[in-house]
LOTORLO-292902 format. One record per atom (N, C-alpha, C, O, CB): atom name; x, y, z; residue in one letter. Coordinates in pm, 1 decimal, m for minus. Glycine has a CB too. Example, Ala and Ser with C-alpha at 12.3 -4.5 7.8 and 13.67 -1.06 7.14 Angstrom:
! LOTORLO-292902
REC atome        u        v        w residu
REC     N   1319.0   m569.0    780.0      a
REC    CA   1230.0   m450.0    780.0      a
REC     C   1320.0   m330.0    780.0      a
REC     O   1423.6   m331.9    846.5      a
REC    CB   1130.8   m447.3    904.6      a
REC     N   1285.0   m225.0    708.0      s
REC    CA   1367.0   m106.0    714.0      s
REC     C   1290.0      3.0    787.0      s
REC     O   1340.9    113.8    803.9      s
REC    CB   1408.4    m59.8    572.5      s
! end
This chain:
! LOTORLO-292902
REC atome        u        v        w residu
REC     N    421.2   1672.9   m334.6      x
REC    CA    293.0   1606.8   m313.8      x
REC     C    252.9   1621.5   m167.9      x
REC     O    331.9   1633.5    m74.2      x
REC    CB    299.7   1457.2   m354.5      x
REC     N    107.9   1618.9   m159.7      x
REC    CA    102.2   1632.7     m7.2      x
REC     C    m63.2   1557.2      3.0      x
REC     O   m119.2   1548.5   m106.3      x
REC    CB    120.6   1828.0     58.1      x
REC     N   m113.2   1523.4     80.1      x
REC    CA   m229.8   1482.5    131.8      x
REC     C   m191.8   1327.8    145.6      x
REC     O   m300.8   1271.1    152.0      x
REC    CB   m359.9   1522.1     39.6      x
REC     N   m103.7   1244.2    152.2      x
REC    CA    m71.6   1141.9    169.0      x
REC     C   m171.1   1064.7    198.5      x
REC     O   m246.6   1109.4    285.0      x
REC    CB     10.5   1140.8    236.3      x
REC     N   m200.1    946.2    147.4      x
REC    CA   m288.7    843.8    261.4      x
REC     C   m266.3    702.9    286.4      x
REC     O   m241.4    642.0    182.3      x
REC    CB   m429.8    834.1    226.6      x
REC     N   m267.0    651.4    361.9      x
REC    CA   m244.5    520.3    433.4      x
REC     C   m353.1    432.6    397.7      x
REC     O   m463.7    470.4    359.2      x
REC    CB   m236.8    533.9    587.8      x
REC     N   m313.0    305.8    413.5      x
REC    CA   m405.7    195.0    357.4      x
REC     C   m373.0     69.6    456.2      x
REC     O   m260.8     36.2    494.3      x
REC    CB   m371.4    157.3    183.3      x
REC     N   m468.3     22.4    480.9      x
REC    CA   m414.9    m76.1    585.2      x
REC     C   m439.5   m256.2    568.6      x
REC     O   m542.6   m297.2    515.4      x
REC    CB   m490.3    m25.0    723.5      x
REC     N   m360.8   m327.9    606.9      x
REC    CA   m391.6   m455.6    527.2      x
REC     C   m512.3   m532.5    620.0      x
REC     O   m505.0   m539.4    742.7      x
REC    CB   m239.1   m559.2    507.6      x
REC     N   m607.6   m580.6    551.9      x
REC    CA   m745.7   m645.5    652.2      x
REC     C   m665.7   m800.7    706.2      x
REC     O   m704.7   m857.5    808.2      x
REC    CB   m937.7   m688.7    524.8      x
REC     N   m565.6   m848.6    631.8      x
REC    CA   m531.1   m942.0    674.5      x
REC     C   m426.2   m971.5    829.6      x
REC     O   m436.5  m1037.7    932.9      x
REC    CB   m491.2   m973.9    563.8      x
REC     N   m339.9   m889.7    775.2      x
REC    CA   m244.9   m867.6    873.0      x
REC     C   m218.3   m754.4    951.0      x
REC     O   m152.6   m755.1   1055.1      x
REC    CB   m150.9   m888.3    827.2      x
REC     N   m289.0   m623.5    880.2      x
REC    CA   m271.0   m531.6    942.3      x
REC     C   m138.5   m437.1    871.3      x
REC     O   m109.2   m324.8    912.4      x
REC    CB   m260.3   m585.9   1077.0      x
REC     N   m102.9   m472.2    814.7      x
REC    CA     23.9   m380.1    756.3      x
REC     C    m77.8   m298.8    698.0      x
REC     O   m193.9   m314.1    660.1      x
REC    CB    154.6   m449.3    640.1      x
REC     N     53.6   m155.7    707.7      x
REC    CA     13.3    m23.0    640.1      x
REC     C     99.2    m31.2    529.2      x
REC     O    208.5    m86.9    539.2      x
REC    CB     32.9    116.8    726.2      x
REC     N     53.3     27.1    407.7      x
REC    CA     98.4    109.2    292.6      x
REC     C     69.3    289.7    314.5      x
REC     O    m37.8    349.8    306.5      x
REC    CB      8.1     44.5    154.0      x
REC     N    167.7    328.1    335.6      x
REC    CA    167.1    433.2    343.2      x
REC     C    253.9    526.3    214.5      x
REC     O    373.0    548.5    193.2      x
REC    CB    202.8    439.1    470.5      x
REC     N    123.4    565.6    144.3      x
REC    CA    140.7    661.7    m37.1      x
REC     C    318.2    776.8     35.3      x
REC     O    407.1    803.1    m45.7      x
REC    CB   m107.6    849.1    m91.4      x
REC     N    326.3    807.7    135.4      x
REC    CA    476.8    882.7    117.9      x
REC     C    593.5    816.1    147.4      x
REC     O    705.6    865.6    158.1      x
REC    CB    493.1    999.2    201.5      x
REC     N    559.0    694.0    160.7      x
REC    CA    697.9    583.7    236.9      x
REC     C    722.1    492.4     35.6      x
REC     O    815.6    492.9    m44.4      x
REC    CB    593.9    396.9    447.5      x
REC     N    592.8    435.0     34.1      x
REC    CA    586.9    359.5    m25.0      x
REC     C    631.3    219.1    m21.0      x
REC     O    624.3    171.4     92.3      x
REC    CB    609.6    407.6    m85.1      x
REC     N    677.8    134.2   m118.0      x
REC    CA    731.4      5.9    m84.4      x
REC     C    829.6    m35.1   m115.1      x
REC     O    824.2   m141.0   m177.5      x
REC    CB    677.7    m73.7   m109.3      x
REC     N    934.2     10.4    m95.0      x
REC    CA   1084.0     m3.1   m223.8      x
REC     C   1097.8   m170.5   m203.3      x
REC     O   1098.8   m233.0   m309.3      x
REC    CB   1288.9    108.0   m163.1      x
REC     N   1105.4   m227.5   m114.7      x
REC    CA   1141.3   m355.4   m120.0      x
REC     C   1046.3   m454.1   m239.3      x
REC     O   1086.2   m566.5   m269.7      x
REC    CB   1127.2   m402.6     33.0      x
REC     N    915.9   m393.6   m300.6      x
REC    CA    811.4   m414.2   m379.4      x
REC     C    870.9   m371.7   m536.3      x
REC     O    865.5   m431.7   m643.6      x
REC    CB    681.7   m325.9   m320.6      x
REC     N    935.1   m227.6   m492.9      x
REC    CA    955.7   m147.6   m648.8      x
REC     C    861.4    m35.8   m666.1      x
REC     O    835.0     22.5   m771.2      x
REC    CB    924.9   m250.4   m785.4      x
REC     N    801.9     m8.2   m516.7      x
REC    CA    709.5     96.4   m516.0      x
REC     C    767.0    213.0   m503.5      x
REC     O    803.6    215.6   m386.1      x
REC    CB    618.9     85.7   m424.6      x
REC     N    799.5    319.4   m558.1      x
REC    CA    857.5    407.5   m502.4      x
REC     C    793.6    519.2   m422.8      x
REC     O    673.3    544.0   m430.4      x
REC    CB    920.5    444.8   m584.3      x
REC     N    898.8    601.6   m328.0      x
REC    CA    745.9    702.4   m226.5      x
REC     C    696.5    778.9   m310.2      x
REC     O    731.1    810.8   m424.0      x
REC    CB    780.3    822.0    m84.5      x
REC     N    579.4    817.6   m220.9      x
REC    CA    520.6    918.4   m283.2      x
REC     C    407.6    856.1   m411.1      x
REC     O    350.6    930.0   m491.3      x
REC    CB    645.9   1012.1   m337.2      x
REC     N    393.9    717.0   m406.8      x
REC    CA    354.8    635.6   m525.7      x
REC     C    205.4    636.8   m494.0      x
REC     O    170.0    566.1   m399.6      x
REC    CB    427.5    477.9   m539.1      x
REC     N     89.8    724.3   m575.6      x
REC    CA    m47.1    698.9   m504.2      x
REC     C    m64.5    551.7   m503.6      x
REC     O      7.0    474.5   m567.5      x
REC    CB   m176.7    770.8   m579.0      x
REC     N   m174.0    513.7   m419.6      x
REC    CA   m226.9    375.3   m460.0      x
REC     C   m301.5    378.4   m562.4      x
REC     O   m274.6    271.0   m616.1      x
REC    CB   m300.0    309.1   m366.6      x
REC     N   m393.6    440.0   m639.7      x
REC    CA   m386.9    378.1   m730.0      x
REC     C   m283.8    401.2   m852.0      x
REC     O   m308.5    407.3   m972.5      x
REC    CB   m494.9    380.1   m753.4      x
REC     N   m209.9    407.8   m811.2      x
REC    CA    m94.5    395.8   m888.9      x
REC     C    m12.2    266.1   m926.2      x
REC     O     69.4    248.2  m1016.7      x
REC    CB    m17.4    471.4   m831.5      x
REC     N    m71.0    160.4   m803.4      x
REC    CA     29.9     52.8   m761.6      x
REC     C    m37.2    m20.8   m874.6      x
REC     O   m158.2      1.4   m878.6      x
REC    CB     34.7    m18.6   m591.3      x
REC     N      4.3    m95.7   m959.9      x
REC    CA    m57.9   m269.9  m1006.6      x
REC     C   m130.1   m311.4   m932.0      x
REC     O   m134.0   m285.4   m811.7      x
REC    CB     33.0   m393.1  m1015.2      x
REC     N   m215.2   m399.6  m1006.8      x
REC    CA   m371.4   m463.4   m901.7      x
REC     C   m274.8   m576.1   m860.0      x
REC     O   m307.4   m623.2   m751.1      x
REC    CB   m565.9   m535.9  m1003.1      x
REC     N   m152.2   m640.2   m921.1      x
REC    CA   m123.6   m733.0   m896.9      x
REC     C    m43.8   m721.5   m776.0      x
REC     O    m22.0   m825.9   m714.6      x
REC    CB    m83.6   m783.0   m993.6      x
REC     N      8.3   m601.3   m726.8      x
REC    CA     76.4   m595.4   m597.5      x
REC     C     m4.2   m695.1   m502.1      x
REC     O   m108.1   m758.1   m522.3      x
REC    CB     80.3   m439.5   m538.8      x
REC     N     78.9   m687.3   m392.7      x
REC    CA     24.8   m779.2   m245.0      x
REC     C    101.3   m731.6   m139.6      x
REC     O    200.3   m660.1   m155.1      x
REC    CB     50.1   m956.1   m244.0      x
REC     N     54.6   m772.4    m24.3      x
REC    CA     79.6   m730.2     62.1      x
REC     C    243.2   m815.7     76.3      x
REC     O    270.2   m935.5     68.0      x
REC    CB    m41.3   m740.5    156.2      x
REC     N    333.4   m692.1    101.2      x
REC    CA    440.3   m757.0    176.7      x
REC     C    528.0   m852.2    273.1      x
REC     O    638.7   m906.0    276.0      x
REC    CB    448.1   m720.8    193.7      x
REC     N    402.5   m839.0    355.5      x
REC    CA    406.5   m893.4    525.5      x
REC     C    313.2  m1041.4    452.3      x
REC     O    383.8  m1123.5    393.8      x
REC    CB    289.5   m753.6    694.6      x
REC     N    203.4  m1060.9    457.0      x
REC    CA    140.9  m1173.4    439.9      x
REC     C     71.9  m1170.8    282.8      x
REC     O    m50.9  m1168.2    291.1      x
REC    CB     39.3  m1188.3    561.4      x
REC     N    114.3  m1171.0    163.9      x
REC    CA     68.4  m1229.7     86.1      x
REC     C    m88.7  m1153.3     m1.6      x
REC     O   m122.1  m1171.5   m118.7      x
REC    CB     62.6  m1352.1    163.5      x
REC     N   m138.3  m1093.4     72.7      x
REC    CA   m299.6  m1084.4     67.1      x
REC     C   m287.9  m1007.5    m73.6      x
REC     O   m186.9   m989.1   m141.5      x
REC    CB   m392.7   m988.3    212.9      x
REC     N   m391.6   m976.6    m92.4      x
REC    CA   m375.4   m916.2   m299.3      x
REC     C   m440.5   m772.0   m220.6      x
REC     O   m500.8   m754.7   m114.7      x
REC    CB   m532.5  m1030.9   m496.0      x
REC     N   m397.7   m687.5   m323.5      x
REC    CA   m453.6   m534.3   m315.5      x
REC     C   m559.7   m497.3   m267.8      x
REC     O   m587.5   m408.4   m187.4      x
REC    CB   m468.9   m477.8   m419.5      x
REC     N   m639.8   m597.0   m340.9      x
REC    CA   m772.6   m571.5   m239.8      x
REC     C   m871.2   m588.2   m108.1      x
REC     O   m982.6   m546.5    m76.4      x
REC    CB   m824.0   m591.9   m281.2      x
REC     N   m767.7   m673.3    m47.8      x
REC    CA   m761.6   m697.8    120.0      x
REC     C   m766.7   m536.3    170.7      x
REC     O   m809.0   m502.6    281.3      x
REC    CB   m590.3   m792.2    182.8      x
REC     N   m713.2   m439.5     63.8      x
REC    CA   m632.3   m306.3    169.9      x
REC     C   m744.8   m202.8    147.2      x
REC     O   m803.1   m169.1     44.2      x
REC    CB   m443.9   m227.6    106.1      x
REC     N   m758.3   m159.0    288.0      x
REC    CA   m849.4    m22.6    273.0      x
REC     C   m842.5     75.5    328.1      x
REC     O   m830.9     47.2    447.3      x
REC    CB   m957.3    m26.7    292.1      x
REC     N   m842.4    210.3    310.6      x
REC    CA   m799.9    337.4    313.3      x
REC     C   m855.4    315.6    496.0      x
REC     O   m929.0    235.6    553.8      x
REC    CB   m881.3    467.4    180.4      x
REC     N   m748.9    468.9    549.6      x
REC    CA   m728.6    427.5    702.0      x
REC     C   m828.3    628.8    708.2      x
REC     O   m823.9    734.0    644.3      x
REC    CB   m483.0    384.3    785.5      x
REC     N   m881.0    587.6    793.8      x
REC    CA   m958.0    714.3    810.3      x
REC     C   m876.0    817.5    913.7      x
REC     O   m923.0    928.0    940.7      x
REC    CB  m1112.5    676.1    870.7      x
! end
C-alpha cells in the first residue's frame, strides 16, 4: 500500500496515521480510515471519529 494519509485530532491534536495505525485500539497498520468503525475515538482524549480531519 502506499499513499498513506494522516488525520489529525481537532481536539487534542493526535495523529492517526493510515501506515502506523492503532494497535493499542485493534487498528491494525496500514488500516485506511475509512476502514476504522465510526465508533472508534480518539486514543489520547476521547473525541469520536469525527473530531478527525485529513492533514494536508
Amino acid at each position: 500500500m502506499s499513499d498513506f494519509k494522516r488525520y489529525h485530532c481537532l481536539e487534542c491534536e493526535h495523529i492517526y496515521d493510515e501506515a502506523i495505525g492503532d494497535i493499542d485500539s485493534g487498528i491494525a497498520p496500514g488500516t485506511r480510515w475509512e476502514d476504522i468503525p465510526d465508533d472508534w475515538s480518539c486514543p489520547i482524549c476521547g473525541a469520536p471519529k469525527s473530531f478527525f480531519k485529513l492533514m494536508k
